[in-house]
Structures are given as structure tokens and as C-alpha cells.
N, C-alpha and C positions, 0 to 999 in steps of 0.2 A: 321536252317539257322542262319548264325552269322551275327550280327548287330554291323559294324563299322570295319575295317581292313581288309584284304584278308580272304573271308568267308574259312570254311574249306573245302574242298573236290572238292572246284575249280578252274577249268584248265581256262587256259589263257583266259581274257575278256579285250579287246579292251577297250583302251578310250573313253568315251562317248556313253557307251554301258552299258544297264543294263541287266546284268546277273541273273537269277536266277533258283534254282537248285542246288541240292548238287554236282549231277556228269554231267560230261558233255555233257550226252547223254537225263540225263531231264532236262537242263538248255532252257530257251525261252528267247530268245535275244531280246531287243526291244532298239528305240532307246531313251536316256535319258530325262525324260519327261521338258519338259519347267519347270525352276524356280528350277530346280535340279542339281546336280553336280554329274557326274558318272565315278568315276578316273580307275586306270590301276587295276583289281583285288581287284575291292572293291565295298560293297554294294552300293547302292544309299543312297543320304541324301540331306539334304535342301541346296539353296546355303545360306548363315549366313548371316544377317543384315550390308547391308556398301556394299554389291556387289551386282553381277548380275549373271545371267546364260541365255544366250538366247534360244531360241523356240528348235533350230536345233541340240540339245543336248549339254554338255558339258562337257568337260574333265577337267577343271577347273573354277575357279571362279575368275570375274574381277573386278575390283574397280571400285568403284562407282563415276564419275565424277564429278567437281564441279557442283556448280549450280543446283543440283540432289540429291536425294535423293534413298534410294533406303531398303524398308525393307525385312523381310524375303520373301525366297521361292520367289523371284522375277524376271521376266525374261527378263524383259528392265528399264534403270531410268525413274525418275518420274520428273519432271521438277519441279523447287522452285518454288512455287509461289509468287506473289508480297509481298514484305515486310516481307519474312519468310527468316529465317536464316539458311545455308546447308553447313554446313564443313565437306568437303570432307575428307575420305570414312563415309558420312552420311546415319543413316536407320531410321532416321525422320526428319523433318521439323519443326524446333521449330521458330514459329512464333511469335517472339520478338516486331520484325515492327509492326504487325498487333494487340497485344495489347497495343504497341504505340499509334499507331493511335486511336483506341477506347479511349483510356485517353483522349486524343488530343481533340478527337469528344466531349465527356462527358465536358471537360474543357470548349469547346466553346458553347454547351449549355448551362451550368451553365453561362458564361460571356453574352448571351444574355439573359436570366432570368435576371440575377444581372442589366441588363441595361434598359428592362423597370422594372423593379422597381424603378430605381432609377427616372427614366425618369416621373414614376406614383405620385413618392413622390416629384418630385420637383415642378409637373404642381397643387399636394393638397397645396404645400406651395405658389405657386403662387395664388392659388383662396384666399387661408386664407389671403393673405397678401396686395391683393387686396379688401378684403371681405368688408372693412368699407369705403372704396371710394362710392360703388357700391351699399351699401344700402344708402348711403345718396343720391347717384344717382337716386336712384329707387322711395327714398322717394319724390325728388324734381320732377319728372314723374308724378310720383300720386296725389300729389297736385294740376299739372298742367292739367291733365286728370283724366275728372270726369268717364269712362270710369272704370277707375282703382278704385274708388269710395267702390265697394265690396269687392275688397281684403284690402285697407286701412281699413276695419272697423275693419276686421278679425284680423290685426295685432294689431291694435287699444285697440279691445276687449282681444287680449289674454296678454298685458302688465298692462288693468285695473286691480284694485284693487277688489275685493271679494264683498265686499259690495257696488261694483256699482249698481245702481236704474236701475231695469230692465224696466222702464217705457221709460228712459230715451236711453235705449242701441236699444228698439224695437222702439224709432221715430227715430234713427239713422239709423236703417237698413232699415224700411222704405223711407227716408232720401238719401238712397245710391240707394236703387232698383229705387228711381224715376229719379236721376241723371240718370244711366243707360238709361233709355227709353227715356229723352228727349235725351241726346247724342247719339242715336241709332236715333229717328225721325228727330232729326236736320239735319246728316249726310245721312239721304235717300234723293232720288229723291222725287218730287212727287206723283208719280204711287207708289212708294214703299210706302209714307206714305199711301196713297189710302188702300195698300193691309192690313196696320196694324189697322184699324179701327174695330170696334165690329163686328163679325160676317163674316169678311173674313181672310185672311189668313196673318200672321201679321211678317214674315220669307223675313229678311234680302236677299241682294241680294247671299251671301253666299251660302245659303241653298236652296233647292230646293222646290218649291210652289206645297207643296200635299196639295190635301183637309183635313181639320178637321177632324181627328178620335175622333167621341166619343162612349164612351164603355157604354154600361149599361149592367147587368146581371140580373137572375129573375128563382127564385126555384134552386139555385146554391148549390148543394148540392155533401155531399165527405164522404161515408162511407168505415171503412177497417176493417172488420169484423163484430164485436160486438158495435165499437165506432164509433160514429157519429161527425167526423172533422168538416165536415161545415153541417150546420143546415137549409136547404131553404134560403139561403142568396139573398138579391133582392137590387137593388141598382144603380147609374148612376156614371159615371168616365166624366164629361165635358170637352169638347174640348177645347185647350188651356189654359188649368187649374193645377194647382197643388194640389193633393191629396193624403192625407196619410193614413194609414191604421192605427191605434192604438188600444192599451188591452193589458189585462194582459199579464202574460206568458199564454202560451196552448192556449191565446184565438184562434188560426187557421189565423193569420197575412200571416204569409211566404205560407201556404196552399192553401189561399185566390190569393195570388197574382201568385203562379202556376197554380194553377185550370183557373183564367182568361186568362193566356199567353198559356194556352193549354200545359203545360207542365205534368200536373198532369190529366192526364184523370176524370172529377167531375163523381159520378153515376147519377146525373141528375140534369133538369137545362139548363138553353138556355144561350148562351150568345152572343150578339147585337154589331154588329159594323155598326155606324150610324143607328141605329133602323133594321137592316139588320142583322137574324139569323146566324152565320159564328161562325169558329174557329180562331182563333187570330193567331193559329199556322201557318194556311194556308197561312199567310203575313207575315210570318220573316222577310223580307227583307224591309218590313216597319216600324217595330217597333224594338225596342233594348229593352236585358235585359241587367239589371248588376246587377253578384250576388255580394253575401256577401262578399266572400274572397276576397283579391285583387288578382284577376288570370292573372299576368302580365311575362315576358318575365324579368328578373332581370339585364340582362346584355346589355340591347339596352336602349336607350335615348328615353324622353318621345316624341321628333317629331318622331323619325323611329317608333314607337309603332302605334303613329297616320298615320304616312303616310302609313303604312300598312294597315291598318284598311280600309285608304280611298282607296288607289288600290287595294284592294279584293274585295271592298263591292260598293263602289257607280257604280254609271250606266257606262258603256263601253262608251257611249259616251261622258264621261267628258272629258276633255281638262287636260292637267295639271298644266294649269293658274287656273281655276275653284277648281282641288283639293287644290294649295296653297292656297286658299284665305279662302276657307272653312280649311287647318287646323291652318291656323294662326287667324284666329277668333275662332275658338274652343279653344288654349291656350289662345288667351284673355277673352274669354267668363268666363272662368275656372280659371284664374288667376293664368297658367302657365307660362308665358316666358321666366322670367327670370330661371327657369329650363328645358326649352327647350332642351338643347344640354346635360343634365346631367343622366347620366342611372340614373334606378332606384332602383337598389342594394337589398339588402337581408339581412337582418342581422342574418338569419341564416348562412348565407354561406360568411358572414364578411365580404361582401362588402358595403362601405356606398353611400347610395344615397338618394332620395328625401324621405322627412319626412312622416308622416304616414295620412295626413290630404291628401299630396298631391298626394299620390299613389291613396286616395279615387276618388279623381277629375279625374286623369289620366285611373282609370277604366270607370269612368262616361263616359270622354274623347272618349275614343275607340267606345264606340255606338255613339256618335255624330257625329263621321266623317265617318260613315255609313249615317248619316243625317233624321234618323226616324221619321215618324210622331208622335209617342208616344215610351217613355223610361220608362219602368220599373225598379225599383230599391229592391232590397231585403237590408233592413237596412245598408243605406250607411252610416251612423254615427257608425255601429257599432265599436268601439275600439279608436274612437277617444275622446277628449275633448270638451269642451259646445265649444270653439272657433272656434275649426277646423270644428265642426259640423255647425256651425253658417256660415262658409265661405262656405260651401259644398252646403246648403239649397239657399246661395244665392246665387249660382251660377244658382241651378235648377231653382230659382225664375225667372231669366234672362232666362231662356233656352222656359220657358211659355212665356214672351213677344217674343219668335222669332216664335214663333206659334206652338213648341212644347206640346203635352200632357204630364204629367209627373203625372206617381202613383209610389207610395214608400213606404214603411214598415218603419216604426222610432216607439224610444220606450221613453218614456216622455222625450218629449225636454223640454228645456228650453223657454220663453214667446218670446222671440225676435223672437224661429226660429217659435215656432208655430202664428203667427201672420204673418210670412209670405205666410202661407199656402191658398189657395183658400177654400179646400174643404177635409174633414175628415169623414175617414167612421171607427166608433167605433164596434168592435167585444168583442164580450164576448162569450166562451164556444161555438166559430162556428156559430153567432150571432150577428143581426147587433141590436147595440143601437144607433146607430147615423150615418144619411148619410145626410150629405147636407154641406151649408158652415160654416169654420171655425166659422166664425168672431159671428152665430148665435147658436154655441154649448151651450155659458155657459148658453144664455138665454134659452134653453131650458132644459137642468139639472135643474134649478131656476122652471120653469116647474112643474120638475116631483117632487121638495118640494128636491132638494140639492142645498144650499148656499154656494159660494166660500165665505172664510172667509178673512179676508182684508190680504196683503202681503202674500199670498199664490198662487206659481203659478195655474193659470185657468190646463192650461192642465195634472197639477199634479190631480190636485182636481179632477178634471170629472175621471184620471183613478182610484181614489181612490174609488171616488162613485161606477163605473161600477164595481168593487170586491166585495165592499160591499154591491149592492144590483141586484141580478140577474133578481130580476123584470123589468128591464131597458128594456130587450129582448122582452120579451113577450109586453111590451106598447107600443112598436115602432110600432109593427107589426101586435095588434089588435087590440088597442087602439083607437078608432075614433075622441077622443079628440086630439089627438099627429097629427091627416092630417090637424085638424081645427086652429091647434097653426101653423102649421110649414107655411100651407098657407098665414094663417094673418102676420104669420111675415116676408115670402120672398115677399109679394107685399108689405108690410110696407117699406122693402128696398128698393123699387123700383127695385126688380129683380123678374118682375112678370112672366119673363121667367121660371125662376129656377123652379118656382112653379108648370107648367106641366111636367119639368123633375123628382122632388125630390118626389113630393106628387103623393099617385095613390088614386084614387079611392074606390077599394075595395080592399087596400093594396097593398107592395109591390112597386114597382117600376115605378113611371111615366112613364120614359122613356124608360122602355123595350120594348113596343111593337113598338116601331116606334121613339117615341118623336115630337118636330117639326121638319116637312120638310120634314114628312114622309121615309119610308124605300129606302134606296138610298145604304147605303153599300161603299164598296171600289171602287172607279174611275176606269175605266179599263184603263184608259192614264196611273192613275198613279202606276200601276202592270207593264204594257204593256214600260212602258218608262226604269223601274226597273231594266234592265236587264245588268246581272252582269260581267265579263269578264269571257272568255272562259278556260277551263282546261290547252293551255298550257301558256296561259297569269298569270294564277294565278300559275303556276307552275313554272315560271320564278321569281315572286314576291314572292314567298315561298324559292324558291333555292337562293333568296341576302340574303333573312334573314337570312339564316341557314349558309351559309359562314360567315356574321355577328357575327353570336354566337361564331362560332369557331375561328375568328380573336378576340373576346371580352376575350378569354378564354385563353391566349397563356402559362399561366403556366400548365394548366389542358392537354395540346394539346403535348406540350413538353414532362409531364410525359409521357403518352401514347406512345410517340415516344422515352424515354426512356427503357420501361418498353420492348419493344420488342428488342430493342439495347442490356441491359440485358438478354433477354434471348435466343440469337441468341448467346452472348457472352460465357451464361452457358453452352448451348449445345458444341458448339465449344467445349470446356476447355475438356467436356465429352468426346469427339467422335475423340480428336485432334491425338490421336495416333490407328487410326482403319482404317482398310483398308480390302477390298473388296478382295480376294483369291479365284479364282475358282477353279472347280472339276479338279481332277489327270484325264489322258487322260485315253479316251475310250479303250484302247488297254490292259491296266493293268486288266478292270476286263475283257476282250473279254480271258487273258490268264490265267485267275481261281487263279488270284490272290487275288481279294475281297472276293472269294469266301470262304476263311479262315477268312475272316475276321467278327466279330460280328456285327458291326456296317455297312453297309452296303452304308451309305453312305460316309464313308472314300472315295470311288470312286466315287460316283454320286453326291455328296452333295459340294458347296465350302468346301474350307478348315477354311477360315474364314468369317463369315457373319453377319455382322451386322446393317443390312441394316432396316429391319423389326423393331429392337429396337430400330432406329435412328426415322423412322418413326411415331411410334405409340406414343416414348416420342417430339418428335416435333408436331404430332397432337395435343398434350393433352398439350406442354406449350404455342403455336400459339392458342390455343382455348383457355386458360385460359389467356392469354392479349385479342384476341379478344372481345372474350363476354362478360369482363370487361367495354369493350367501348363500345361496341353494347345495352348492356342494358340501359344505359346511355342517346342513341339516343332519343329514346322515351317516356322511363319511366319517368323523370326528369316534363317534359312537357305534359303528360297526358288531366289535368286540362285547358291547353291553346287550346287544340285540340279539346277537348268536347266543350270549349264557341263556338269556330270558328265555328266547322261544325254545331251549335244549329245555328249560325246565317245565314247558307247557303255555307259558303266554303265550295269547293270542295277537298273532303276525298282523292281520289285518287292525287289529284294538292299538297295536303301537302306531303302524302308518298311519293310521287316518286321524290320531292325534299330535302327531307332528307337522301332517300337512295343516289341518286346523290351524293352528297354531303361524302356521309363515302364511297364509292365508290372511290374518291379518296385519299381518309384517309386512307384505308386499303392499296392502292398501295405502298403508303409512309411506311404505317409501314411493309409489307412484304420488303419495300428495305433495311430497317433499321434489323431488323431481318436476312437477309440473308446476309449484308454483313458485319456483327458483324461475324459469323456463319464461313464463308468463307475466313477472314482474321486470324482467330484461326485454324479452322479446315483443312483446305487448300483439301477438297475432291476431289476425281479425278472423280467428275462431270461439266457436260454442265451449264453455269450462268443460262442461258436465260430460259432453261427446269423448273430448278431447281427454279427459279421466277415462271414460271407459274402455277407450281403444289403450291407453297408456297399461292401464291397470290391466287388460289384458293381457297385453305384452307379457310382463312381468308372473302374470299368471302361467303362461306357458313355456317360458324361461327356465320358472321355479323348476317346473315338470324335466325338462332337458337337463336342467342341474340336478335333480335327483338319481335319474336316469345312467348321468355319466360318473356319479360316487358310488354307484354301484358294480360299473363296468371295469373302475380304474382305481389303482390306489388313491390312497388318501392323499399323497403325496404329491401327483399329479394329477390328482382330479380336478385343481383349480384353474391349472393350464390347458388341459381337452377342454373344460366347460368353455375359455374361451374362444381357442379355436376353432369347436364346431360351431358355435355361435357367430362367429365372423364369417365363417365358409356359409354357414345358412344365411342369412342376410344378404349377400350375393344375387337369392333366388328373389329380389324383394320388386322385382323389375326395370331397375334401374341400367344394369350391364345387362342383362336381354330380355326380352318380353318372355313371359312367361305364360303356357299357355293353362287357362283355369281349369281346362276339362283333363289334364293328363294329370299323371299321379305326383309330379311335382309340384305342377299347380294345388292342387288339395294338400300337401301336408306342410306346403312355405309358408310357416306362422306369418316371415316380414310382408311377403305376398299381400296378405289379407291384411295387415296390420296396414302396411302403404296405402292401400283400397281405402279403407277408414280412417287412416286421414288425410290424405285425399280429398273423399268429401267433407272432411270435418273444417278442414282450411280452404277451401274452395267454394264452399258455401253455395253455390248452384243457385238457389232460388232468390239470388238477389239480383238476379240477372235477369233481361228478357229471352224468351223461348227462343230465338236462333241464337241469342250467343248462347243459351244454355246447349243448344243443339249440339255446337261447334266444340264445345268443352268437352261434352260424351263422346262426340266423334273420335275428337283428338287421344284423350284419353285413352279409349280403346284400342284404338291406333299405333298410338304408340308406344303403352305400357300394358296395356291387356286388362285396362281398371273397367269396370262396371258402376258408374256413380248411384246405381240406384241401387248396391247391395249394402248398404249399411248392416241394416240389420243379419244378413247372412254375414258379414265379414266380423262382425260381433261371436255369432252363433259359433262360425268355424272356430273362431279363436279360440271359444270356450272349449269346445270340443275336442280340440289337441291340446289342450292344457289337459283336459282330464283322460284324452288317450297316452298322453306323456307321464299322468301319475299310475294309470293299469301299465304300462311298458315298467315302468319302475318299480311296481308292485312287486310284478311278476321275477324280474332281475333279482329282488331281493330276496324271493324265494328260491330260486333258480341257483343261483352262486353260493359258493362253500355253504354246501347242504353237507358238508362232513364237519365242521365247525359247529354245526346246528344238533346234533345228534347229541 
């Protein structure tokens, strides 16, 4: 057969007729296949780039019209797409306009970045530049209200000089806590001063009037293997009191105060709430912890922090005149307001915001406006200085006249803060050497023959003693001399109460079995009143914040909405000159023309197909921005999800307002993506298809990206996301058929994602029914695609996206469930 000219040995063949055959008696006339050009005694061949040849055979080839495009082997134009440039006889669409436009885009992102920034640094220059009005403001406030009394001492004290007389800074602070309380009784009703007298409930109209919790514990004991944590610990926490925990390092401080919050399961041991056997844990919703770290939200203001706090946690039937009042007394109580409206920054992550004394407060904060009967504290001084720790104590000082309980871990203060304290319980080696009040520790160190030595602070001295003599332990607790001092000296202070609480008997704890008033326990009004808002109340109050965060963050929100612009753009640039060629018609191999052929799919197979490699690299760079941002969702904020649901949020009320939330993030960024993609690439696909198989993707990405910040640190959760995302993409058909009925087939997002679009670029029905035949065949054949599953490939997709957010659910239930407690 001769290829190109008048073959040889053949007789007359008609225009637009393919002949072939040497002689004219085995020649098989058929007619010239679409996208072909079949002249007067000449083989067939392609119609050439810049023309056309239509369906019904043709005898020559026609120029390509403006406005159209038209590339090889073609058998109708292609219409320009928006913004693409087509100079006629064209056999591409170079799409000029459309990376115009992407400039254009990029340029007006950048000019909104550039404008709040600027808009960021002019409202810093305004605060700076207002700054000294505003303290003199603040200072002429505070002199005028004694109210503000505690935070002037704190500013007071962190301007003294080094060698101020501590004698002198602790009648001060005493001094400030008593202004406080007359300014609190002056400013009650009646009835309200009524309720703050000894012995009832002494909680401003603010807050709500629960009964006195008081804690005692008794054979409190914490082994974890070989080592013995806590040691028979026995001991009383009084109601409306302020107490700290102190000792060396190891002495079992932070152990102490889990094991009592029920967070640490003790291996034995009772512990009493109002003389009543209970778990502490069983009452979250009455008591607050606050750890160590400051586990804060970096990018919201200390009220949205609080007002959060107060619409998750206090009772459903609060008003929300009652929440304001409760948290604008919380910042005054706290000696926040004048940062009220100021986030609270990060200085890892270089934004600045409230100083490090007052993120302590602001942690305190958030349990307050829960409104607890008792606050637990794990070392709220830790990292700050004696002043900011001096402001922190008085703050708690003030939180005990509101009829607050208050136990704390602090590690040698200084005499101002410890003078504040009501009541101190000393550990040693898991060990108590001292549990009763402050004010009567040093006399009884003097006691056991240790002398504080003059200008030495008290509380330094006692932890030096308790190092240096282990025996502390053992006297407290068998000593019989140690219940005859401790008695003679609390009815010598006329607290002959304390004295059935702190002294027992035949050791141990006064007031573990009951105390006065007998076994009474938690109020069931005040469980019963407790009750919190419902899942999708709290789910509405979860979904502001998480919009919040994302309006807090708008340069981190842009990249993201960048990064898929960019690679909607790459692809484009890649795929801009590729196009979609089906199979030569059924008729050529029905006449044993393939049948010389080696390759077999010369007739069955498109002629150009690059559909699969569009797919499986668009899986793998829509997954690798995806799950960039998906890990982000959760991983980031871990730490704030374990306080929350330790204090009774509801786990599912937070998920399902986060995913909301990137649910519409993902839509954005699949538009962003796709029409970077389509203003380069200009494919002779459906938009709409073409979105939803996109935005699917991205849909079940998100899911994988949740999935693996749950499984992995924060650290490397970015780099598994991508990972497994490149290993999955793999299964998408392209390196081997994948078979749909096994259980690879069913959970390969890119699988299904390939499938649709597949059909979405392949367009099927602009075909006649054998080459549509030949396209299904092929397909199946060779990739395992089913062109008639759109819709399932849609369905599947949605379907592991939302079996991808219950696996993540569940993970995030499932993992440090001891963090959550």
C-alpha cells in the first residue's frame, strides 16, 4: 500500500471515499472517516491543524473560521473561549486574556493584603499615639475607684524598686484586697450583704448563688508502678478559701491537684465533697480547671474569649443581660478592661498582643464565666514575674470574697503573695507536712525546732526546711504532739471551727468523714439548674467563632485562596494544548484493516487521550493544597478542644461547626482553581460538571486532612497529609486498573474522581453511537472507567468525604482521652 499520492495499482476512487486495496477487485470502499480528508486517488490522511473536515466524509479540507479554533484530525470548530485569542486559520487557542486576567486577579489580591496592612499599622499607630493620654486616663480611674485598687498595686509594685520592704508592699496588698470588699458590700443590696456574711454564700449579684463546696480528701493515694506519687495524703480544701499547694520539685503538687479534680484516677483513697463520698469529675460543670499553659485562641479579643466561655457553659436559662454583667465583672474582677477589645496574639506566630501576666488572668478568666463553685489552678504564676504574679493572686484573693473556692499549685512566692493565701497544704515526696492555715505555718515549723531567720522570706524558709528534713512527713501524720499544737493554736485564733476541720483524731483529716453540717454533698438545684445549651445552640456559638478566626486571619485565607489560583494556573499552562481525539470508526476494523495492525487500539482506543493524566495530576495538586488547609483546621487548636470538652462542650457541637465552616472554604477554593484552569486551558468541558467533580475532590481531601491531624502531630501532620494523598492518587487508574468491585476500587476517592471526569472531558454524547461504543469499551478496558456512572461517581465521592469526616470524628474522640478528662 503506498502512503500519500495516488497509491499504485489503483483504479478510480471517488472523492471522499476511502479506498483500499491494491487492485480494484480487493479494494473496500468506505466512506471517509470524520476528521479525515479523502481526495481524488489518494490514500487517506488527517485533515492538518487550522482546518476541518466534517462527519459525512470529505474531499477536501476547510478553513478554520474566526472566533474558532480548530486542531488536528478535527471534524467541526471549536468555539474561543472567553478571553482566549483565535487567529483565523487557528489550531490552538492561546489564551492571552485569560493570563491577563489571573495577573489582574493576583494584583488585586496583593492590593487588598497591602490595604489591611496598612489599615493594621495605621489603627498600631493610633493606639501608640494615643497610648499616653490613656494611661494617664486609666491612672485618674484608678485612683478614683477603689475597685481598681488590685491592679494599681500590681503596676505600683512592678515600677518599685528591688529593695522595697516586703513588709511594707504585703500591708499594701492587704490594703487593696480590703478596699475591694468594702467596695463590693457598699455597692450590694442588703439581702446581698446578708448572703456575704461567714458561713453563707458571699457571690455578688453577677454570679450565681451555689452552695459552698468544700473538698477534703483522706488515704489519697497515686502509684504507677514501682513509685509511689502520692503517699496516703489526707487533708481539707475550705470553702470560700484560698489554698495552695507547695514543695519541692517531684514533691507530687500538679499529681495532687489531678488526682483531686478526678482527672488522674488515685489507686486509693476517698475524696469528699461537703463531707459527701463523690468524684469531682462527676461535677464539671461546677468547678473549673485552669492549666499551666495558657490554652487560649490567639487571634480573638479577650471579651469574645469570655463571651464564649459564658454561651457554652452557663445555664440555658441565662438572659443575656445576666451573661453581660457576669463578663464585665469578670474583666473587672481580673483587671482586664482596658484590653477588653484587644486579641491576644502569639508571639510565636508574630502577632502582638496582651502581655504574659495578662493572658494568665484571661485563662483564669474563661473558667469564671462558666461561674464555678471552685477553680482549680495548675501553677498560674508559672513564667511570669513576683508582680504579674502578685496581680494574678490578687485577683484569686477577690474571686474567694465572691464566694468562690480557689486551690492552686504556686512554687515559692514571694511574702506579699503568700500572705494573701487563706490555707496551704505542704507536700513533700507525695506527703503532706502542713495542711491548715497560712497565717499559722511558720508557727508551727518554730514547732517542729526550724527558725525563720530575720529578713528571710517565711515561705522561702519553710520550703527550704521541708528539703532538708524529711522527717516533716512522718510528724504531721503520727505525731500526736502536731494535733495538740495545731488545736491549741486554731482555737487560740479564735477559729475553733477549723479545728474539727484540720485536726483528726486518730490522724488524718478532720473533715473527711463529714466535717460540720454533716454529709450533705452537691445541692441537686444546683446540678439540676446547671443545664447547659443544647447541641445545636452550642453549634451555632462554635460556627461565629470559627468564621471569626478565619476573618482574624485574612493574609493566611488569601494564601490558601492563592495557592489553588496557582495551581489551577499550572495545570492550565500543562494541559493548554491537549485535546480529547476519539476512536477511527467501527467500519475500518469491521474491514480487517486493524487487523494488520500491532497495536490494536489504533481502531478501538482514542487517537489522543489525556484525560486520566489530567486527572490523577489534578487529584494529587487539588489534594496537595487541600490537605494543606485541612490539617490546619484542627491540628493548630487541639489543646483548646481538650480544655473545652474536659469542661463539658459538646464534641460533636465543635466538629460539625468547623467542618461547616471549611465547607465553604473548599467551595471557594475549588472556584478559584477551576477557573484559573479554564481561562488557560480553555477544555471542551461542561463548567458546572467540571465544579462538582472538583469540589468534590476537595470535599474529601478536607476529610483525609482532618483525619491525619488527628493521628499525627501538628508538626507533621502537613507532610503525612501529603503523602498519603500522593500514595492514594496512585489508585486513580492510571499506573493499574483498578478493579471497582474490590475494596480498593470503592474507597479510591481519585478512582471515582478520574471516572467523572473522564466523562466530564470526554463528553460522549457528541459522538455517534459506535464511536461512543468504542470510547466505553476502551475505557473500561483500559482504566476500569464506566462512562455511564456519573452520577454514582458524584454519590461515591460525597460519601467518603463524609465517611472521611465519622473516621475523624471518631479519632478525635478516641486520642488523648486523658487530656480530655
Amino acid at each position: 500500500m503506498t502512503a500519500g499520492g495516488a497509491g499504485a495499482g489503483l483504479t478510480s476512487c471517488a472523492p471522499g471515499l476511502d479506498c483500499w486495496g491494491e487492485v480494484c477487485s480487493q479494494q473496500t470502499v468506505l466512506p471517509c472517516a470524520p476528521g479525515y480528508v479523502c481526495e481524488e486517488n489518494t490514500l487517506i490522511r488527517e485533515c492538518a491543524g487550522g482546518t476541518y473536515c466534517p462527519r459525512n466524509g470529505s474531499s477536501s479540507e476547510t478553513a478554520c473560521p474566526s472566533r474558532h479554533w480548530c486542531p488536528e484530525r478535527t471534524s467541526k470548530p471549536i468555539g474561543c473561549a472567553a478571553f482566549a485569542v483565535c487567529t483565523a486559520p487557528a489550531s490552538r487557542a492561546t489564551n492571552l486574556g485569560g493570563v491577563a486576567l489571573l495577573v489582574g486577579s493576583v494584583m488585586v489580591v496583593l492590593a487588598i493584603m497591602g490595604t489591611l496592612w496598612w489599615r493594621k499599622r495605621a489603627r498600631r499607630l493610633d493606639r501608640e499615639s494615643a497610648g499616653g493620654y490613656l494611661r494617664m486616663h486609666r491612672a485618674r480611674v484608678a485612683r478614683d475607684s477603689a475597685g481598681n485598687a488590685v491592679v494599681r498595686l500590681a503596676e505600683e509594685g512592678g515600677d518599685a524598686d528591688e529593695d522595697e520592704d516586703e513588709g511594707a508592699a504585703a500591708a499594701a496588698a492587704s490594703a487593696a484586697a480590703e478596699a475591694l470588699v468594702k467596695r463590693r458590700l457598699s455597692s450590694a443590696s442588703p439581702g446581698e450583704q446578708g448572703a456575704r456574711q461567714p458561713g453563707r454564700a458571699r457571690a455578688p449579684s453577677a454570679f450565681r448563688r451555689t452552695a459552698p463546696m468544700q473538698l477534703s480528701f483522706s488515704g489519697l493515694s497515686l502509684q504507677v508502678g514501682s513509685k509511689r506519687i502520692l503517699d496516703n495524703l489526707c487533708g481539707v480544701v475550705r470553702a470560700r478559701k484560698l489554698l495552695a499547694a507547695m514543695g519541692p520539685s517531684g514533691a507530687g503538687k500538679s499529681t495532687f491537684l489531678r488526682a483531686l479534680t478526678g482527672k488522674v484516677m488515685p489507686t486509693g483513697g476517698s475524696v469528699y465533697i461537703n463531707g459527701k463520698q463523690e468524684n469531682v469529675r462527676n461535677h464539671r460543670k461546677l468547678v473549673g480547671f485552669v492549666p499551666q499553659e495558657d490554652i487560649l485562641l490567639s487571634c480573638l479579643t479577650v471579651s469574645e474569649i469570655f463571651w464564649h466561655a459564658a454561651n457554652t457553659r452557663l445555664p440555658v436559662h441565662w438572659t443575656h443581660a445576666e451573661k453581660e454583667k457576669l463578663v464585665a465583672q469578670t474583666l473587672s474582677v481580673l483587671g482586664l478592661e482596658h484590653v477588653a477589645d484587644s486579641v491576644v496574639g502569639d508571639s510565636a506566630e508574630g502577632t502582638r498582643g496582651v502581655s504574659g501576666g495578662e493572658k494568665k488572668r484571661v485563662n483564669i478568666g474563661i473558667e469564671l464565666c462558666a461561674d464555678p463553685a471552685t477553680i482549680f489552678l495548675d501553677e498560674p504564676t508559672s513564667g511570669l514575674d513576683s508582680s504579674a504574679s502578685e496581680t494574678v493572686f490578687a485577683a484569686l484573693k477577690a474571686l474567694t470574697l465572691m464566694g468562690k473556692t480557689i486551690v492552686c499549685v504556686i512554687h515559692q512566692p514571694r511574702w506579699s503573695i503568700y500572705d494573701m493565701l487563706d490555707d496551704v497544704l505542704f507536700l513533700c515526696s507525695g506527703q503532706v507536712v502542713y495542711n491548715g492555715p497560712a497565717s499559722l505555718a511558720p508557727a508551727y515549723f518554730e514547732h517542729r525546732g526550724h527558725f525563720c531567720p530575720a529578713k528571710v522570706n517565711p515561705a522561702d524558709f519553710m520550703m527550704d526546711a521541708i528539703a532538708a528534713d524529711p522527717g516533716l512527713a512522718v510528724a504531721w501524720s503520727e505525731d500526736p504532739r502536731t494535733r495538740e499544737f495545731m488545736r491549741a493554736q486554731l482555737v487560740a485564733s479564735g477559729d475553733a471551727a477549723a479545728a474539727s476541720l484540720f485536726v483528726a483524731d486518730e490522724g488524718g483529716a478532720g473533715g473527711a468523714g463529714g466535717g460540720a453540717g454533716g454529709a450533705v454533698g452537691v445541692r441537686r438545684e444546683d446540678t439540676d439548674a446547671f443545664r447547659t445549651p443544647n447541641f445545636l445552640i452550642q453549634t451555632a456559638y462554635f460556627f461565629k467563632r470559627a468564621v471569626l478566626q478565619v476573618f482574624r486571619n485574612p493574609y493566611g485565607y488569601l494564601a490558601d485562596c492563592l495557592a489553588h489560583l496557582s495551581a489551577g494556573l499550572i495545570m492550565g499552562i500543562a494541559f493548554s494544548s491537549e485535546l480529547y481525539l476519539p476512536p477511527v470508526p467501527f467500519e475500518y476494523e469491521a474491514a480487517g484493516v486493524c487487523a494488520a495492525q500491532v497495536d490494536r487500539f489504533f481502531c478501538r482506543g482514542p487517537i489522543k487521550d489525556f484525560v486520566v493524566v489530567l486527572a490523577m495530576n489534578s487529584a494529587m495538586v487539588v489534594g496537595m493544597c487541600a490537605v494543606a488547609v485541612a490539617v490546619r483546621t484542627f491540628g493548630a487548636e487541639r489543646p483548646v478542644f481538650w480544655r473545652e470538652s474536659a469542661s463539658g462542650a459538646n464534641k460533636l457541637a465543635y466538629f460539625t461547626a468547623k467542618v461547616l465552616v471549611d465547607c465553604a472554604s473548599l467551595c471557594l477554593f475549588s472556584l478559584f482553581f477551576l477557573s484559573s484552569f479554564y481561562l488557560v486551558a480553555a477544555p471542551r468541558a461542561h463548567f458546572t460538571k467540571f465544579y462538582y467533580v472538583v469540589a468534590l475532590l476537595e470535599f474529601v481531601v478536607f476529610g483525609v486532612g482532618y483525619l491525619v491531624s488527628f493521628l499525627c502531630s501538628s508538626r507533621n501532620a502537613a507532610l503525612a497529609g501529603v503523602v498519603v494523598t500522593t500514595i492514594w492518587c496512585m489508585t486513580s487508574g492510571l499506573i493499574w486498573k483498578v478493579d471497582v468491585e474490590g475494596f480498593v476500587g470503592w474507597i479510591s476517592y481519585p478512582r471515582w474522581f478520574a471516572e467523572g471526569l473522564y466523562i466530564v472531558v470526554v463528553d460522549e454524547s457528541s459522538y455517534d453511537p459506535i464511536t461512543t461504543h468504542f470510547i466505553h469499551s476502551y475505557s473500561k478496558e483500559a482504566f476500569g472507567y464506566d462512562l455511564d456512572n456519573f452520577a454514582l461517581d458524584c454519590g461515591m465521592l460525597f460519601v467518603l468525604g463524609v465517611a472521611m469526616r465519622m473516621l475523624s470524628f471518631l479519632a478525635l474522640l478516641k486520642t488523648n482521652q486523658s487530656k480530655r478528662r
